[in-house]
ROZADO-374190 format. One record per residue (C-alpha): x, z, y. Coordinates in nm, 3 decimals. Layout:
<rs>
X/Z/Y
...
</rs>
This chain:
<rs>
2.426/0.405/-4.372
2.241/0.046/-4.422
1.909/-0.048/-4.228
1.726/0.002/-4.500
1.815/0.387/-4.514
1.666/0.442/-4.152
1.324/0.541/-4.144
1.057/0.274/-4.086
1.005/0.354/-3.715
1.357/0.266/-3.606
1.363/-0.059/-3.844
1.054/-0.195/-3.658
1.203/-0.131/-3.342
1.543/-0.260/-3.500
1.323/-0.575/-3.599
1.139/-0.611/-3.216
1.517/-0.600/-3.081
1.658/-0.866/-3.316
1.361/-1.115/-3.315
1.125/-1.121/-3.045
1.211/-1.296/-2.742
1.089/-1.407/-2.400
0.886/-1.722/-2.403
1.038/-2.030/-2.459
0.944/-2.144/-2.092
1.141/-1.862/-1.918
1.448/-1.882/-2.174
1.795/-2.055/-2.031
2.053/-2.219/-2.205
2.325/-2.094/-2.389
2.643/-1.975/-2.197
2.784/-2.261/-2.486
2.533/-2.528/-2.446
2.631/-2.890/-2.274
2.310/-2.871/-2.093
2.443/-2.492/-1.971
2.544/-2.562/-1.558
2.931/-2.514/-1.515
2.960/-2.539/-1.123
2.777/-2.266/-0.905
2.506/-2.390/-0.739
2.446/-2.669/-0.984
2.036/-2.666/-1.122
1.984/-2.581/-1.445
1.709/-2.798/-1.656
1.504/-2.543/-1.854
1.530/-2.616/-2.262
1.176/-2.681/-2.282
1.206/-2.972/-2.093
1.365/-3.276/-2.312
1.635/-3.489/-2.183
1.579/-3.706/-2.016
1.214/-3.645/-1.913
0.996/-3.788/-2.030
1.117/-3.814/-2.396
0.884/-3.790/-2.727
0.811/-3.923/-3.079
0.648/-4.229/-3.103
0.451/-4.270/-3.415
0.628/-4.424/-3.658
0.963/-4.323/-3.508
1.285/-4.156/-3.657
1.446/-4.054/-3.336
1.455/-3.715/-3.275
1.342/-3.621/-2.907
1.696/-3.485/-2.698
1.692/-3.158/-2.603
1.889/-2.862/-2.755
1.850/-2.601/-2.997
1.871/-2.284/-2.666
1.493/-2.192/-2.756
1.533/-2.214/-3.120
1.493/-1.821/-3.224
1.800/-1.739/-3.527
1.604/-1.590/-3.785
1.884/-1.496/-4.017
1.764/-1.145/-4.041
1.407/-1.251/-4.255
1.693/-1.364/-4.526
1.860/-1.034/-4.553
1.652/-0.904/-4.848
1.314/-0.923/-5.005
1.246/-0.556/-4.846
1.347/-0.675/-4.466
1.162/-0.953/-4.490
0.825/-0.777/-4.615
0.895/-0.549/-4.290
1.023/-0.799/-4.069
0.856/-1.106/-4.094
0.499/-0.949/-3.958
0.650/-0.824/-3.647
0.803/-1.166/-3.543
0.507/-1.386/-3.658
0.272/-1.166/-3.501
0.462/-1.056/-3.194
0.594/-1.326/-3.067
0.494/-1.590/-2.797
0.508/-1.920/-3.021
0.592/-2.182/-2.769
0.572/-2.574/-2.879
0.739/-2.815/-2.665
0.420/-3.077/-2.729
0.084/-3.135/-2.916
0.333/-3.305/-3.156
0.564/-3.069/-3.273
0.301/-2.800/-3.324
0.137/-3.002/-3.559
0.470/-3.053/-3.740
0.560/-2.718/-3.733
0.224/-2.554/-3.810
0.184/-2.836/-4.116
0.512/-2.660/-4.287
0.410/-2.304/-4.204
0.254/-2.081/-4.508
-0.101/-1.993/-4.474
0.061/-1.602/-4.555
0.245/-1.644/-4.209
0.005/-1.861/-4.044
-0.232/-1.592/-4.032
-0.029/-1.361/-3.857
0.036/-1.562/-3.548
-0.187/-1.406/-3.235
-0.018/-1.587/-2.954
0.030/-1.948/-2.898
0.159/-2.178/-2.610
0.105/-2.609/-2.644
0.404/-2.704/-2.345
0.296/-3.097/-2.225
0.486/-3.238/-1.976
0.333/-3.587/-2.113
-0.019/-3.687/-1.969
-0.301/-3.731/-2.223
-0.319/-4.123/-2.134
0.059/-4.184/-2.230
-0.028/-3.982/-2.575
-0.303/-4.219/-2.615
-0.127/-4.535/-2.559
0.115/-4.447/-2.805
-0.091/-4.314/-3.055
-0.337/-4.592/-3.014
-0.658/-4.567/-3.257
-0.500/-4.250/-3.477
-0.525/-4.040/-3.153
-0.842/-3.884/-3.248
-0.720/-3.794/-3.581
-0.387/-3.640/-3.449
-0.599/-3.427/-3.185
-0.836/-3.297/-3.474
-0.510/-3.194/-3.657
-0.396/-2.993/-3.358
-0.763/-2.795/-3.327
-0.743/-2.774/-3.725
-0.420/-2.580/-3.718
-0.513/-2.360/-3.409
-0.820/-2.253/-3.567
-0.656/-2.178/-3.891
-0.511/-1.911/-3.723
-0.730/-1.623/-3.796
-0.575/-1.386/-3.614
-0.531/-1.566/-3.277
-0.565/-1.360/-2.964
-0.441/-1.598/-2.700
-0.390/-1.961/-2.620
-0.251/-2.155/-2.382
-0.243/-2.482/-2.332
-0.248/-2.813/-2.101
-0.561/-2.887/-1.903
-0.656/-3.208/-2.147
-0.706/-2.976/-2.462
-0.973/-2.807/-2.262
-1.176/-3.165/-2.100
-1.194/-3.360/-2.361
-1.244/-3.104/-2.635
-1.525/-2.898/-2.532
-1.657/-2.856/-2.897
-1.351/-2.743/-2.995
-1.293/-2.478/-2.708
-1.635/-2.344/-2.834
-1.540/-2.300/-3.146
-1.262/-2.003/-3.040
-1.496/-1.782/-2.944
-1.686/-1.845/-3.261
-1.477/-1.840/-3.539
-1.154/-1.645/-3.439
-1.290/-1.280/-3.450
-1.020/-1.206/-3.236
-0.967/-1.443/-2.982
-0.972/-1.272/-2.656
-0.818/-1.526/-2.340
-0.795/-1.913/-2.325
-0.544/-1.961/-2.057
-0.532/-2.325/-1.877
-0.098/-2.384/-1.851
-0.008/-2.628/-1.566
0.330/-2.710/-1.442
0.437/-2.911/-1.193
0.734/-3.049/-1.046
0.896/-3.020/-0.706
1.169/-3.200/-0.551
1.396/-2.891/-0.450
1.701/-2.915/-0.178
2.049/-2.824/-0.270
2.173/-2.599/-0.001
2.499/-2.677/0.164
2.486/-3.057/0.046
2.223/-3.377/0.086
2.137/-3.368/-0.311
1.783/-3.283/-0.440
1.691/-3.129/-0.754
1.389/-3.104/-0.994
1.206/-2.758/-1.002
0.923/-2.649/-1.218
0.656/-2.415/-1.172
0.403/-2.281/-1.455
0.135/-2.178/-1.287
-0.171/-2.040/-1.593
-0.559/-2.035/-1.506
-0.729/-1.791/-1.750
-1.100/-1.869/-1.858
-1.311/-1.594/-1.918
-1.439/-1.642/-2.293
-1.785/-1.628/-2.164
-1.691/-1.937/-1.981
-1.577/-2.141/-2.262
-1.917/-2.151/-2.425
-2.094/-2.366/-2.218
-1.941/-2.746/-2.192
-2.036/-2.825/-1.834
-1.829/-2.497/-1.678
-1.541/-2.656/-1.876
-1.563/-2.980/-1.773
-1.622/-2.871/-1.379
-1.326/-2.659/-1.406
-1.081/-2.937/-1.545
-1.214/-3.166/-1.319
-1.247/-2.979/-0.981
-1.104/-2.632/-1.031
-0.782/-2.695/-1.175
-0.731/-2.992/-0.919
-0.820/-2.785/-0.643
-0.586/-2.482/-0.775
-0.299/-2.706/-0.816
-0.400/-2.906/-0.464
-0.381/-2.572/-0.263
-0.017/-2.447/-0.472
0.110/-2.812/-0.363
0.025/-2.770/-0.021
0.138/-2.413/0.019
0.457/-2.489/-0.131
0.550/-2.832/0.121
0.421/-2.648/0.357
0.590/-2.307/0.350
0.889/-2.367/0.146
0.978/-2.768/0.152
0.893/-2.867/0.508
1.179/-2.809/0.777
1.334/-2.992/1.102
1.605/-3.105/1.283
1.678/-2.701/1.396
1.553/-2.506/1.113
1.627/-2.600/0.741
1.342/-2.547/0.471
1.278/-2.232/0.360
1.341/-2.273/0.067
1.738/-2.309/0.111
1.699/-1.955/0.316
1.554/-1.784/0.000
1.861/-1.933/-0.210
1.650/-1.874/-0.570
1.855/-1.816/-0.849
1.747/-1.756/-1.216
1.730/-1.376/-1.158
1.545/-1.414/-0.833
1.290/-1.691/-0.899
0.972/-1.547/-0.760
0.809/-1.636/-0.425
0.483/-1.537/-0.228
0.280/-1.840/-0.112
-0.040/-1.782/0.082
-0.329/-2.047/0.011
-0.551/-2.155/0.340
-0.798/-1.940/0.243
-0.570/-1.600/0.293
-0.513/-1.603/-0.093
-0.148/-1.493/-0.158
-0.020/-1.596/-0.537
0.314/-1.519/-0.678
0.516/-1.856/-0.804
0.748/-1.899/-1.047
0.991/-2.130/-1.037
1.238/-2.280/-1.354
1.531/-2.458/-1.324
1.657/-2.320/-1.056
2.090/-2.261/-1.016
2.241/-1.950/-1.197
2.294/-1.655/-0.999
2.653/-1.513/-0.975
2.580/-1.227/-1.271
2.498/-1.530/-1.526
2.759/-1.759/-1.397
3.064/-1.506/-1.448
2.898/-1.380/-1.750
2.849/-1.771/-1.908
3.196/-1.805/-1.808
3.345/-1.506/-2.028
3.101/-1.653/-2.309
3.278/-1.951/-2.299
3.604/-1.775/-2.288
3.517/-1.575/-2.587
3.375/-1.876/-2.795
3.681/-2.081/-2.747
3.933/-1.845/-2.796
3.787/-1.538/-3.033
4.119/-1.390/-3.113
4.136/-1.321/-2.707
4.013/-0.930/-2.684
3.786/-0.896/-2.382
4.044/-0.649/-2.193
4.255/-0.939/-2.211
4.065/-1.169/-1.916
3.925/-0.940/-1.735
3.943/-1.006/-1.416
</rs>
């Protein structure tokens, strides 16, 4: 019996399993990957961040920003046959969270995308880890243009339901937020993505590591019509949002003393158990995520039997248990 033999229901559930994936932002490395921790307890640097940080194309540049290829979906299956592809390709274009690492390489990837496929994409997420200044200064006068580029490809995206994207797409573009509501028939949720950075303490030793924590601001679409509740959002909302997460955080998860550690070392996060409650000064409680924190014991051991596997394939899997 081939795929193609099974009726259509089970190939498009066949097609969901093999394709779609979580966002880019909550993916981890490969059990294979050199960026992949060995040692328990070690932090793990999400592949959406480049290495080292910051690290970007300047104009004009050949060097290709270091990272890894973790995130990269395999899309082997859309070269199967004609057939599979026809069935396939819709449910991964217009499935799927498309994550971009930067304004750049959405503009670079959306450039070589067909117009067929282009209009099948319904969710989008711009990652920037860069501030808008930096981009300027290395753009220099051809910033303009390359922002226009990035609103011309989003809005060539017909079928777009939801964006997200860093907190300078929505301040300084306010004609171009407008323009969602008007000429994407189905937009439904512009969502405001901020992460930040904490300095996180290794338990059981003096080190500190680098934590990150996504934290999205959705603006209602009646909102993003008028240009002065944009700009007062950028400017004071968001500040004040990410103010109050900042403070919350020192204070109930950072801070410690001489007889009681931070809290954070209590909690002893791992990538399946990355969630915490924080509660704002104003009795708001919010649920945090936090990325690139150490793998927990499952993931080690099972990263460690990957490894095992990928170095020595003719080894059957009865012989290391254990």
């Amino acid at each position: 019996m081939s795929l193609t033999t099974l009726p259509r229901e089970l190939r498009d559930l066949i097609y969901g399993f093999a394709l779609l994936q979580p966002s880019r932002i909550r993916q981890r490395h490969k059990a294979t990957c050199e960026r992949s921790q060995r040692e328990r307890g070690q932090p793990e640097q999400p592949p959406f961040i480049p290495k080292p940080l910051p690290s970007f194309r300047v104009v004009g540049s050949t060097q290709e920003p270091a990272g890894c290829g973790c995130a990269k979906r395999r899309l082997d299956l859309l070269l199967v046959s004609r057939q599979i592809h026809a069935e396939a390709a819709p449910v991964f274009w217009s499935k799927s969270t498309h994550t971009f690492e930067n304004a750049e390489m959405f503009v670079e990837d959306m450039g070589r995308l067909r117009p067929e496929y282009r209009n099948l994409i319904r969710h989008i997420c711009i990652v920037s880890m860069i501030p808008e200044p930096l981009l300027r200064h290395s753009y220099g006068d051809v910033f303009p243009i390359f922002m226009s580029r990035v609103w011309e490809h989003v809005l060539s995206c017909k079928s777009l339901r939801t964006l997200e994207a860093p907190p300078s797409f929505v301040e300084f573009h306010a004609d171009e937020n407008q323009r969602l509501g008007k000429e994407l028939l189905y937009f439904e949720t512009l969502t405001i993505l901020t992460i930040t950075c904490f300095i996180w303490p290794r338990a059981e030793t003096r080190h500190q590591d680098t934590v990150y924590v996504p934290y999205p601001l959705e603006v209602p679409l009646d909102r993003i019509k008028h240009e002065e509740d944009m700009i007062e959002l950028v400017r004071v909302g968001i500040p004040r949002h990410a103010f109050s997460i900042n403070n919350a955080v020192h204070e109930q998860l950072l801070r410690g003393s001489r007889c009681r550690p931070p809290r954070a070392l209590q909690l002893r996060l791992c990538d399946t158990d990355n969630e915490v409650d924080v509660t704002f000064h104003d009795g708001t409680t919010v649920r945090l995520e936090f990325l690139g924190l150490p793998n927990g014991p499952k993931t080690h051991s099972r990263n460690v039997r990957e490894r095992i596997m990928a170095k020595h394939p003719d080894i059957f899997w009865t012989d290391i248990r254990g």
